[in-house]
N, C-alpha and C positions, 0 to 999 in steps of 0.2 A: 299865210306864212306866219311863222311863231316868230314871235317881238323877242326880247333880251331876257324875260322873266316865263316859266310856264303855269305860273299859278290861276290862269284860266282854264287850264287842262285837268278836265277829269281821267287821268290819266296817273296810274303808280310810279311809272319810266319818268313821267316828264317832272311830278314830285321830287324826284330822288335827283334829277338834274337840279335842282334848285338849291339839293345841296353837295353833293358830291361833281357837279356837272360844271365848273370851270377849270380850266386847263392845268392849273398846277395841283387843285386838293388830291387828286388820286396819289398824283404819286408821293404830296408829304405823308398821305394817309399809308403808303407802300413803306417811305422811309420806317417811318413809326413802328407800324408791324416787322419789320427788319432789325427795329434795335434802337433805332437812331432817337435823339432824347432834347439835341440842346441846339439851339438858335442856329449856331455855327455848323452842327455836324450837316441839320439841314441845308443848311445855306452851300457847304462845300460841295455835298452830293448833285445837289439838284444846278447850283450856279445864277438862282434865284435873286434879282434885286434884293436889298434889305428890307425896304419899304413894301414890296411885294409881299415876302415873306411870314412881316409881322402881320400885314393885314389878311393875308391867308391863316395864319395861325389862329389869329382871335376868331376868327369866324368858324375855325373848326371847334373852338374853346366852346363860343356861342351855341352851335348844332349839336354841342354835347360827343362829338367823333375822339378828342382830346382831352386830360385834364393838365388842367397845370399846375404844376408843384412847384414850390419853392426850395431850391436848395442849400442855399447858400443866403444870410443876412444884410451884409454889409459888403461890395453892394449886393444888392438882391439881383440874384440870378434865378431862372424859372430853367424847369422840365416840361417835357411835353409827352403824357404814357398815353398812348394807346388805351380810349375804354372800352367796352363790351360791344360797345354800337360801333365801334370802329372794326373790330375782331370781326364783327358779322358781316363785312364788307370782304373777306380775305377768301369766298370761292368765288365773287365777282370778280377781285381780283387776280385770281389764278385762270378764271377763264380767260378775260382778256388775256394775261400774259401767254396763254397758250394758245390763244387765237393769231397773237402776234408773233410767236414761235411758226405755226404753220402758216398763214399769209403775210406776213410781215416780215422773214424772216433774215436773219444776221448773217450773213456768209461764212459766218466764222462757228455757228450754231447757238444755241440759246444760251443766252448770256447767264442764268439762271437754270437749276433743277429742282422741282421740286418733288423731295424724299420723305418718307415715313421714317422717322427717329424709332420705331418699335425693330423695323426689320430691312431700312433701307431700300424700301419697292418704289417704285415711281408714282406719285399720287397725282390723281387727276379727278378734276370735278364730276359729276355725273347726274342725271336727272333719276329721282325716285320716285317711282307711284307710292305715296303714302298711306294707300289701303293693300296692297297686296307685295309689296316690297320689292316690284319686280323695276329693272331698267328701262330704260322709256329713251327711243329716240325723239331726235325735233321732229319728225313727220307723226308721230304717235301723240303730239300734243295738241289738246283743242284749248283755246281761250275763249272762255264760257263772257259771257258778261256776269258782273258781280254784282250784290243789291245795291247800289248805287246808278248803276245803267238799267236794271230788272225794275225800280223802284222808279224810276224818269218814266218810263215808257207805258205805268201802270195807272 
């Protein structure tokens, strides 16, 4: 059985829960790529404890997901942008949201769509073979062991 931490797991999935993998960062990480910037806006969206919230923040600040800016002097008031490393988190998150679209889904229809700003088409994540450029379903993928499991076993 896995304990509270998965830093015994040689394992990329259970890495990335360690930082993304408690129950409120996904979705400040959602707010963030959505727009959302300041303690409060979080705080309304989500319904987040205060105390909750700052300490999910700094930890996002910590994992480098977040930076925070200062916008204001007196008193000092912070932002919170969205970095790179976060940005690279948005087709995990679009899958989940479409995972939870088709089995999860709202009776009233997805609360959300997500559109291509170039022509309006409905955008959806997809798996690419990176040598032939072709679409891959889940049954067409193998997971190879990588030299870290090739490298134990040698």
């Amino acid at each position: 059985m896995l304990g509270r931490t998965y830093d015994s797991q040689l394992c990329s999935i259970a890495r990335t829960l360690e930082v993304v993998g408690e129950r409120w960062t996904l979705l400040i990480v959602r707010d963030a790529l959505l727009g959302l910037r300041r303690f409060e806006e979080f705080q309304d969206s989500l319904g987040i404890a205060r105390n909750v919230l700052s300490a999910r923040l700094s930890q996002l600040v910590d994992d480098g997901l977040l930076e925070r800016i200062c916008y204001q002097e007196r008193p000092a008031r912070y932002e919170y942008q969205p970095t790179s490393k976060a940005k690279d988190l948005l087709t995990a998150l679009l899958s989940l949201m479409h995972w939870g679209d088709e089995h999860a889904e709202n009776p009233g229809g997805p609360p959300r769509i997500t559109s291509h700003e170039g022509c309006g088409g409905e955008v959806r994540e997809q798996l690419v073979c990176t040598q032939c450029g072709h679409g891959v379903g889940p049954d067409a993928v193998h997971l190879l062991p990588g030299p870290p499991l090739t490298d134990a076993s040698a």
